[in-house]
C-alpha beads as a LAMMPS data file, in Angstrom:
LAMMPS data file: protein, C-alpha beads

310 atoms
309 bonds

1 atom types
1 bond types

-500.0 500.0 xlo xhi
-500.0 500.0 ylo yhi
-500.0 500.0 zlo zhi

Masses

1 110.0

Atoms # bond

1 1 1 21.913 12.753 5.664
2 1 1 20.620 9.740 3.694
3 1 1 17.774 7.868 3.384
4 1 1 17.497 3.922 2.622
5 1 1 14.261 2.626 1.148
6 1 1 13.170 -1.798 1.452
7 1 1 12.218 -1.815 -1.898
8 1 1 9.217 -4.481 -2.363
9 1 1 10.023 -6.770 -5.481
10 1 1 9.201 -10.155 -6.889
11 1 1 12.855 -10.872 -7.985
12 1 1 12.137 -9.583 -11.726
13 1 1 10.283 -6.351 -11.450
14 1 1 9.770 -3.247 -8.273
15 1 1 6.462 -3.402 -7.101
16 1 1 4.836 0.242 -7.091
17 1 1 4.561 0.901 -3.296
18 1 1 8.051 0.940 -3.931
19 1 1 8.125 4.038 -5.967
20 1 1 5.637 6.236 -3.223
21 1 1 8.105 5.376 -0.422
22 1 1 10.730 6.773 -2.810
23 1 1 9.128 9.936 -3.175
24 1 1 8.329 9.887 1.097
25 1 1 12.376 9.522 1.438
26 1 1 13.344 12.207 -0.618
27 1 1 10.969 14.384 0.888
28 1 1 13.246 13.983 4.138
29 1 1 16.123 15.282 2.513
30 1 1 19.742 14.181 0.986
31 1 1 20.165 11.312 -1.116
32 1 1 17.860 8.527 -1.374
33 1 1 20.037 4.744 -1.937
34 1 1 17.250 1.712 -2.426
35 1 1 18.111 -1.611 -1.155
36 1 1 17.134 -4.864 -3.244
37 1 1 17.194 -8.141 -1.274
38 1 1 16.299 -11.054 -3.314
39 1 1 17.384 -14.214 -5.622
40 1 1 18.886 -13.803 -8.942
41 1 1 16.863 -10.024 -8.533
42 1 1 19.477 -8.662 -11.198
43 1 1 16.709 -7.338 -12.571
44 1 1 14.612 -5.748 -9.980
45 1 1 18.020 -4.658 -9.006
46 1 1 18.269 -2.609 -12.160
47 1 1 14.516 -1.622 -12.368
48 1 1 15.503 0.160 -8.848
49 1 1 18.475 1.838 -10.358
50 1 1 16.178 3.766 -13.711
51 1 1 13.559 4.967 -10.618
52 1 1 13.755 8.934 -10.737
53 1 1 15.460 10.729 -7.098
54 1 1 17.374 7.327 -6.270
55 1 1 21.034 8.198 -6.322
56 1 1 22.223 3.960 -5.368
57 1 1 20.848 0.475 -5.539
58 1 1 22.256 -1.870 -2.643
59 1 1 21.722 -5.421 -4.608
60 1 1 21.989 -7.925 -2.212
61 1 1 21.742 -11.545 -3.312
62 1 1 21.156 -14.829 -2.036
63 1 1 18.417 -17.825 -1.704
64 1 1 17.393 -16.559 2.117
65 1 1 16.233 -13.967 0.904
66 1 1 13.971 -15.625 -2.252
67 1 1 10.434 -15.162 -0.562
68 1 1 11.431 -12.346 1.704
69 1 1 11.256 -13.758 4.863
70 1 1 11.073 -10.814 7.282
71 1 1 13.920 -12.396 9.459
72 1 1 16.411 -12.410 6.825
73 1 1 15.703 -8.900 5.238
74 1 1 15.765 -7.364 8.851
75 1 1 19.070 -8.146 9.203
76 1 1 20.462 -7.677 5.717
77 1 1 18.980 -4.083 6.738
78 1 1 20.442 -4.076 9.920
79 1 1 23.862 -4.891 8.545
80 1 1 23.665 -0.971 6.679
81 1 1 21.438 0.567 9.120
82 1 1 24.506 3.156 10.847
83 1 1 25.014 4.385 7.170
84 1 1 21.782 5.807 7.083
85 1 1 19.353 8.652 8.971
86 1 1 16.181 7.657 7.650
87 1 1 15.459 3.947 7.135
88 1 1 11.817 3.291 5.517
89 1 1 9.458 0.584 4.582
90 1 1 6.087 0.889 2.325
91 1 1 3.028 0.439 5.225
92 1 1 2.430 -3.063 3.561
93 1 1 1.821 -6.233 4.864
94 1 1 5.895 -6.808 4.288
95 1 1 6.792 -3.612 4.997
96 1 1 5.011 -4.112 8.860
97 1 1 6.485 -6.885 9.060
98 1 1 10.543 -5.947 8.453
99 1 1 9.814 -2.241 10.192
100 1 1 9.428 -3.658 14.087
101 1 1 12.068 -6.041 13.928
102 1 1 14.822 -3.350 12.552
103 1 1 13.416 -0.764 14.871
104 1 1 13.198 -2.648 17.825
105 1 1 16.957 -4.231 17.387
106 1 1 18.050 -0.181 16.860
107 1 1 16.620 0.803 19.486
108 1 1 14.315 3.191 18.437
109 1 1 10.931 3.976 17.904
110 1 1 9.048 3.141 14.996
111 1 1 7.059 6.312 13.146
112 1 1 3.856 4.380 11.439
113 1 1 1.881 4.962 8.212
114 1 1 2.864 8.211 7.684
115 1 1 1.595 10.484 5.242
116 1 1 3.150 14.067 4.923
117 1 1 7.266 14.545 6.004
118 1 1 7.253 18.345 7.649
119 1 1 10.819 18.341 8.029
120 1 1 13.451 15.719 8.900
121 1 1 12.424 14.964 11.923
122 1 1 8.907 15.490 12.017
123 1 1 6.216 13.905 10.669
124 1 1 2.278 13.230 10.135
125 1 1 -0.130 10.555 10.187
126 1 1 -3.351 9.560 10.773
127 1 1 -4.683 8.669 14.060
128 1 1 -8.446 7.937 15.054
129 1 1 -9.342 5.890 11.820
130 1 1 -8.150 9.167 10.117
131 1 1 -10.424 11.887 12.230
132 1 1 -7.311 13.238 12.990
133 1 1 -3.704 13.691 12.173
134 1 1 -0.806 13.664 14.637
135 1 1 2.297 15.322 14.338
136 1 1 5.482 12.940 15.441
137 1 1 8.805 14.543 16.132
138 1 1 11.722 12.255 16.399
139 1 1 15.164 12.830 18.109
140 1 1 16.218 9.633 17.208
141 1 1 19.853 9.018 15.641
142 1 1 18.106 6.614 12.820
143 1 1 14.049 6.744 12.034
144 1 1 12.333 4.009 11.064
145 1 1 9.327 4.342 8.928
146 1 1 6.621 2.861 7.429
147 1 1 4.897 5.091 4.709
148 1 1 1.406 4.980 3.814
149 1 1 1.912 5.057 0.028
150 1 1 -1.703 6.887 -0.796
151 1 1 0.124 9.912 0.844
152 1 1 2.304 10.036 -1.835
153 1 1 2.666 10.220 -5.371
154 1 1 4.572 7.793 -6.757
155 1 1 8.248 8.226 -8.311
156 1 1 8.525 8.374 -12.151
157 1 1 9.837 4.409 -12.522
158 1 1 12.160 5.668 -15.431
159 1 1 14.291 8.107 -15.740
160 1 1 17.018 7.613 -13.668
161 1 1 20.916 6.434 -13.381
162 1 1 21.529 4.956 -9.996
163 1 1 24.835 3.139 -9.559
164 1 1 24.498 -0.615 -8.848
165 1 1 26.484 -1.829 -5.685
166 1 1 26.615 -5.002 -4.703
167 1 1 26.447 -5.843 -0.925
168 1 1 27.629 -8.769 1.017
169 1 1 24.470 -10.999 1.676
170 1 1 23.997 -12.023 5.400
171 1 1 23.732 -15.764 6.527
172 1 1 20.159 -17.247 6.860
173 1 1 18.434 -16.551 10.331
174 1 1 17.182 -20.016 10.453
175 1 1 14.415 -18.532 12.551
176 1 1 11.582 -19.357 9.804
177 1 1 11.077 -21.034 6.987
178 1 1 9.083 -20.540 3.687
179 1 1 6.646 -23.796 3.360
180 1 1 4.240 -22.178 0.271
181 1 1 1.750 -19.564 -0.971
182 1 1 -1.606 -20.000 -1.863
183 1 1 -2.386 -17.021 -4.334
184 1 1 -5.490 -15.516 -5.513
185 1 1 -5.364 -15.388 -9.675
186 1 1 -7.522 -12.712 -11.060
187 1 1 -7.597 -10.387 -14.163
188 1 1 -8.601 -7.984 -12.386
189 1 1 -6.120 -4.922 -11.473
190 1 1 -4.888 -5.294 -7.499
191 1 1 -7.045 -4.015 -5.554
192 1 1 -4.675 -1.030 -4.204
193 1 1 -2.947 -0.392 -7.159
194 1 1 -5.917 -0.213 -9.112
195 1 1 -6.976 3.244 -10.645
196 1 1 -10.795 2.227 -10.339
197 1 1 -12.319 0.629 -7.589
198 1 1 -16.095 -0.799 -7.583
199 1 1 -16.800 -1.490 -3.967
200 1 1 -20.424 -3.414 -2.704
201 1 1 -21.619 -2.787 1.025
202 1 1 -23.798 -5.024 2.983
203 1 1 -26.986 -3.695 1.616
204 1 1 -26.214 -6.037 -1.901
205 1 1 -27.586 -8.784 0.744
206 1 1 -25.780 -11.739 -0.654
207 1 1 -22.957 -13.009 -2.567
208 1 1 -24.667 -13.823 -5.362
209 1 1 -26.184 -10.217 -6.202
210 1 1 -22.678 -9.446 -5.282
211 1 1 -20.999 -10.487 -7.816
212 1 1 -24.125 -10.468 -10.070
213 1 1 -24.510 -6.081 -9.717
214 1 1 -20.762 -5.775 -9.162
215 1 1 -18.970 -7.493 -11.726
216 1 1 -20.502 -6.405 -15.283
217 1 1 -19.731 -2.797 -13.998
218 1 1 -16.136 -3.846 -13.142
219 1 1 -15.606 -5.298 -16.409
220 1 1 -16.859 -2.603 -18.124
221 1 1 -14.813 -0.085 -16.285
222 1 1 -11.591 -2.293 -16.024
223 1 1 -12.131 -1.786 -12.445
224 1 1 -10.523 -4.002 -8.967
225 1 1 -13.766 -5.242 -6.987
226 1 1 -13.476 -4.020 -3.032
227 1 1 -15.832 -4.253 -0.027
228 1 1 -16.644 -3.141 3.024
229 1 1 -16.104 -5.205 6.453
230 1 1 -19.895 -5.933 6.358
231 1 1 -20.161 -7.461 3.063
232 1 1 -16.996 -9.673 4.068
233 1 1 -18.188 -10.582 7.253
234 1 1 -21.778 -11.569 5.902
235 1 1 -19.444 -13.428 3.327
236 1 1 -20.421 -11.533 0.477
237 1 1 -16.637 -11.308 -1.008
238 1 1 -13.479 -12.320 0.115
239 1 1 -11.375 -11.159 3.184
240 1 1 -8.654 -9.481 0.021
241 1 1 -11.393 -7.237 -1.315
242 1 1 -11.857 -5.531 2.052
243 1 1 -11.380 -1.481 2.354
244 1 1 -11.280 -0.126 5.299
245 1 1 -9.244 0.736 8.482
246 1 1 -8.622 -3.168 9.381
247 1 1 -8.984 -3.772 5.317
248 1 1 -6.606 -2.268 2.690
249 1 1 -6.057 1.230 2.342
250 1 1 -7.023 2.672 -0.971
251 1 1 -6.683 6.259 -3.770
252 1 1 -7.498 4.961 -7.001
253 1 1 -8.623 7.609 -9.270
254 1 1 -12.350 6.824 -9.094
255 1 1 -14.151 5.027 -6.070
256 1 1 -17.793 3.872 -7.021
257 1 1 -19.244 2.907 -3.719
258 1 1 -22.689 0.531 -3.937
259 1 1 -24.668 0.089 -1.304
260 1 1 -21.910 1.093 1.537
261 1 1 -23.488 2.903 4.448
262 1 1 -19.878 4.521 5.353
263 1 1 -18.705 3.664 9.051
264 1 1 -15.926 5.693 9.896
265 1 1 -13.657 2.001 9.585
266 1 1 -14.662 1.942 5.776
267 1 1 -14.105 6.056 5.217
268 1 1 -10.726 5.770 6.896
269 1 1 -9.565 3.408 3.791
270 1 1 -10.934 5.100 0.363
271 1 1 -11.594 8.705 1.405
272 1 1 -8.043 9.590 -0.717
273 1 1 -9.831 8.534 -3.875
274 1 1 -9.484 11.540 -6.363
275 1 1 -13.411 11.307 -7.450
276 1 1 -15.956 9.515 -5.106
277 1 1 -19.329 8.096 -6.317
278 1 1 -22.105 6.878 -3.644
279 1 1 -24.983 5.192 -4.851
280 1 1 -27.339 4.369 -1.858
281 1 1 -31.239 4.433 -1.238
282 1 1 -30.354 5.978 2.332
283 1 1 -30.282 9.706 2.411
284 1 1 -28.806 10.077 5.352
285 1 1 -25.852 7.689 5.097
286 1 1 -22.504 8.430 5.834
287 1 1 -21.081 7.834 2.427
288 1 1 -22.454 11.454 1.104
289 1 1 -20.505 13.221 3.106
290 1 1 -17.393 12.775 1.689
291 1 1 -18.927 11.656 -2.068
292 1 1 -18.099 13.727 -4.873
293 1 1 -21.160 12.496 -6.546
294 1 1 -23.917 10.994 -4.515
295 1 1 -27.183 9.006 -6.294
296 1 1 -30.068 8.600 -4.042
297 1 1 -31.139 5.243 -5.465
298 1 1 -31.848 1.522 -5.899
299 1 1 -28.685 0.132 -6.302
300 1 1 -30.593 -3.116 -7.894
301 1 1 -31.630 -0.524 -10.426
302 1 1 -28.832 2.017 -11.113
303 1 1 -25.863 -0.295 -11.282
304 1 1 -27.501 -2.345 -14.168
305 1 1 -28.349 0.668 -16.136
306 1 1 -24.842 2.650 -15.392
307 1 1 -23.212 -0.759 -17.034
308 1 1 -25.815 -0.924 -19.758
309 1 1 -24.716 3.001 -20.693
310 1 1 -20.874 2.065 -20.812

Bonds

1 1 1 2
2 1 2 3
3 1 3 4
4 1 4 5
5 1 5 6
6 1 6 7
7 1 7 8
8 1 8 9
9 1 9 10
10 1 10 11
11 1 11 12
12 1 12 13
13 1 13 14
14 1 14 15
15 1 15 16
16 1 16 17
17 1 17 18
18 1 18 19
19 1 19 20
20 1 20 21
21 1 21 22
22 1 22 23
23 1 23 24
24 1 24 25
25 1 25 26
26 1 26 27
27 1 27 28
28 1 28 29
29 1 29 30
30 1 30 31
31 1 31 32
32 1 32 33
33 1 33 34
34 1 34 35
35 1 35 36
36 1 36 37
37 1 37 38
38 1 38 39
39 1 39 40
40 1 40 41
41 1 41 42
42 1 42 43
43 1 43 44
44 1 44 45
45 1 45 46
46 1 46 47
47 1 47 48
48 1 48 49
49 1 49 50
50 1 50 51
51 1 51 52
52 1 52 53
53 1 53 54
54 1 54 55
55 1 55 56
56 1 56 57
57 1 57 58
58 1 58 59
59 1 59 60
60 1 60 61
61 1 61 62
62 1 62 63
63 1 63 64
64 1 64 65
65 1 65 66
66 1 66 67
67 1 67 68
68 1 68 69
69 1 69 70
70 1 70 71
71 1 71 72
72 1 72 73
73 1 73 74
74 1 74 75
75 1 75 76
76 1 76 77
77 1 77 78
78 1 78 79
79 1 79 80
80 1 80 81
81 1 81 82
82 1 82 83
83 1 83 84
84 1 84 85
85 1 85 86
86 1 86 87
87 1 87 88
88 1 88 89
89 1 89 90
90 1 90 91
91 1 91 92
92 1 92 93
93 1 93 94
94 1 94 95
95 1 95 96
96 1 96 97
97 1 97 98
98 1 98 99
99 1 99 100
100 1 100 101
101 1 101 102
102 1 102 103
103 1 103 104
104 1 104 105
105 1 105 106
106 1 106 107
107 1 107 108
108 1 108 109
109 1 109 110
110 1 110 111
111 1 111 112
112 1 112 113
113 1 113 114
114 1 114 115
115 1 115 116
116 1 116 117
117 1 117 118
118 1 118 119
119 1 119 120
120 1 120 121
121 1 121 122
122 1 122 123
123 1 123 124
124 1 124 125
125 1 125 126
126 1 126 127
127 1 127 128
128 1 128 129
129 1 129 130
130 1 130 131
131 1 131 132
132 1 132 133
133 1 133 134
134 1 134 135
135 1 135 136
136 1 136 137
137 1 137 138
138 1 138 139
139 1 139 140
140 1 140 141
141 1 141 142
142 1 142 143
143 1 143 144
144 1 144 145
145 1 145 146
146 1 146 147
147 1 147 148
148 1 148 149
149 1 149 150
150 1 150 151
151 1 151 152
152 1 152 153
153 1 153 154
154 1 154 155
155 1 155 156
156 1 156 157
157 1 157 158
158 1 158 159
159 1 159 160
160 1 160 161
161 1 161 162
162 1 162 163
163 1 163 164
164 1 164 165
165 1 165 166
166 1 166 167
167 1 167 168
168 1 168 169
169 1 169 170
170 1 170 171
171 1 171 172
172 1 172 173
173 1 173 174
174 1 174 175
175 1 175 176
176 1 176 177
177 1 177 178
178 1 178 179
179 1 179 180
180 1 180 181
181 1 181 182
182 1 182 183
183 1 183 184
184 1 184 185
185 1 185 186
186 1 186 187
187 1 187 188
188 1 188 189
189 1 189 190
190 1 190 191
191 1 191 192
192 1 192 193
193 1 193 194
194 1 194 195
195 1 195 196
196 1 196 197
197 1 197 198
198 1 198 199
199 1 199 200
200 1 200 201
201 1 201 202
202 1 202 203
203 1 203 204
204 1 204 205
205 1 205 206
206 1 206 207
207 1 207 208
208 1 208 209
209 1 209 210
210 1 210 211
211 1 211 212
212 1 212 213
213 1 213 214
214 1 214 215
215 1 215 216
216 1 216 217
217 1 217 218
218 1 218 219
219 1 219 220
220 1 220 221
221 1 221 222
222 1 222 223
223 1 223 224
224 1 224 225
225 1 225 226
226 1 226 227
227 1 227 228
228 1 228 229
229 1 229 230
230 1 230 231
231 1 231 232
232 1 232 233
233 1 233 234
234 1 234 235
235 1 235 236
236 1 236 237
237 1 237 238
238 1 238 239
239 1 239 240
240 1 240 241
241 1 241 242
242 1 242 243
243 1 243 244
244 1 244 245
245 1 245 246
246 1 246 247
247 1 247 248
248 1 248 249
249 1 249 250
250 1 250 251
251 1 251 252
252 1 252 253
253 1 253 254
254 1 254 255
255 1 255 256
256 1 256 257
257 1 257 258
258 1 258 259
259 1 259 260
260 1 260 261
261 1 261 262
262 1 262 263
263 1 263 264
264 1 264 265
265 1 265 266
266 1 266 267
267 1 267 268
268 1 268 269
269 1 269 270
270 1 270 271
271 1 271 272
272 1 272 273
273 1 273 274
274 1 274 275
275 1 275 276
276 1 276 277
277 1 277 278
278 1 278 279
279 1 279 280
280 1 280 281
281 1 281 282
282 1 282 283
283 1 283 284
284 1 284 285
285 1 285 286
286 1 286 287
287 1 287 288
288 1 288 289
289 1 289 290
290 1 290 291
291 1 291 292
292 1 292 293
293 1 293 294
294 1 294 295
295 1 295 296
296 1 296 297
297 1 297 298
298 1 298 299
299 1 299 300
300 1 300 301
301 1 301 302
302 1 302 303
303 1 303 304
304 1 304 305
305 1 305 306
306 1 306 307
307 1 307 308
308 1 308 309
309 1 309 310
């Protein structure tokens, strides 16, 4: 019985959703191999091979598969799949994107987001915007998963020998085509790798105070910038600094939520965050119940003078 993680990579470097999927697959049992499709990723290749638990690196290289076009990596996948019992993907954008396609040509059923592995064959995740948790048992020959990577801790990213192998590349699909990416620039840490989070609800009332209450805290903290589905839909902040169930999914170390009622949509996305801070003039809202440390406040005022004491 081995497992086969996607890894996610930029050609140079593993990203780190890489290294919780990692610790998902050896929590299924036997070895753990890692497969790198990319363009001159030498590098990432060998990045894959020092992660702790990973016993092989697959390096597969060629242009198609430059900007990871889901096509392309589905079948580079697909060309390995019967060597493998457990096939899985990090719950990312990318990851949701490859997972259907090799499931669907395997003929099996796709197990989604999970967060715990119970044994080989069984499995948990969240269901009901995380109200509850469903147990998934699989008879299939080969699983196909996508793991939500807050479930997991992440694999030590050095430490390890893994054998490089290299692995005939498959011919371009021809089925799509990379045209360009338009990319966000910040300083900021990413939003879900980030190990604080500063997060603004719709009660900041515009995106001015927005960025006027949130920012000077985030900079003092070293802190990503999130927001609920409110404060994006009022157009307070950007559709990338959502949380939340249709947002991104979130565990930093320390979630400092300002003015965010907490609908179960929002609570579904940070409530893995080790400590959680609520500041909000509404006694009775939502975000208390799950806040580690809860302010009953002015946010106008309390933000301003929690920066001005850092």
């Amino acid at each position: 019985m081995t497992s086969l993680v996607i890894a996610e990579h930029d050609n140079a470097s593993i990203k780190a959703a890489t290294l919780n999927t990692v610790t998902a697959a050896k929590a299924c049992g036997g070895e753990v191999h890692v497969l790198v499709a990319g363009a001159n990723a030498g590098e990432a290749a060998k990045a894959a091979a020092q992660i702790a638990g990973v016993s092989k690196v697959i390096h597969a290289d060629g242009a198609q598969f430059e900007h990871g076009l889901a096509e392309n990596v589905a079948a580079q996948v697909l060309a390995i799949a019967s060597n493998y019992s457990h096939i899985l993907f990090p719950a990312t954008a990318s990851g949701k994107n490859i997972a259907p396609r090799v499931a669907a040509k395997l003929d099996v059923a796709q197990i989604s987001d999970i967060t715990k592995v119970d044994s080989p064959d069984t499995f948990e995740r969240p269901i009901y915007a995380g109200n509850a948790i469903a147990s998934v048992q699989s008879t299939d020959k080969v699983k196909v998963i996508t793991v939500r990577t807050t479930g997991f801790d992440p694999a030590a990213a050095t430490g390890g020998s893994a054998a490089v192998e290299s692995a005939s590349a498959v011919a371009d699909s021809g089925k799509s085509t990379f045209v360009g990416a338009e990319i966000a620039k910040s300083d900021r840490p990413e939003l879900t790798a980030a190990k604080i989070i500063v997060s603004g609800g719709r009660a900041l009332g515009s995106s001015e105070k927005f960025h006027e209450v949130l920012e000077p805290l985030a900079d003092k903290l070293g802190a990503a910038i999130g927001a609920s589905r409110a404060a994006v839909d009022a157009g307070y902040a950007p559709n990338d600094f959502q949380v939340g169930q249709t947002g991104k999914i979130v565990a930093p170390q320390l979630y400092i939520a300002l003015g965010i009622s907490g609908a179960i949509q929002h609570l579904a996305g940070m409530k893995d965050s080790k400590v959680i801070v609520a500041i909000n003039k509404d006694p009775e809202a939502p975000i208390f119940s799950v806040a580690d440390y809860g302010l009953e406040a002015d946010l106008f005022t309390a933000v301003p003078e929690m920066a001005g004491l850092l």
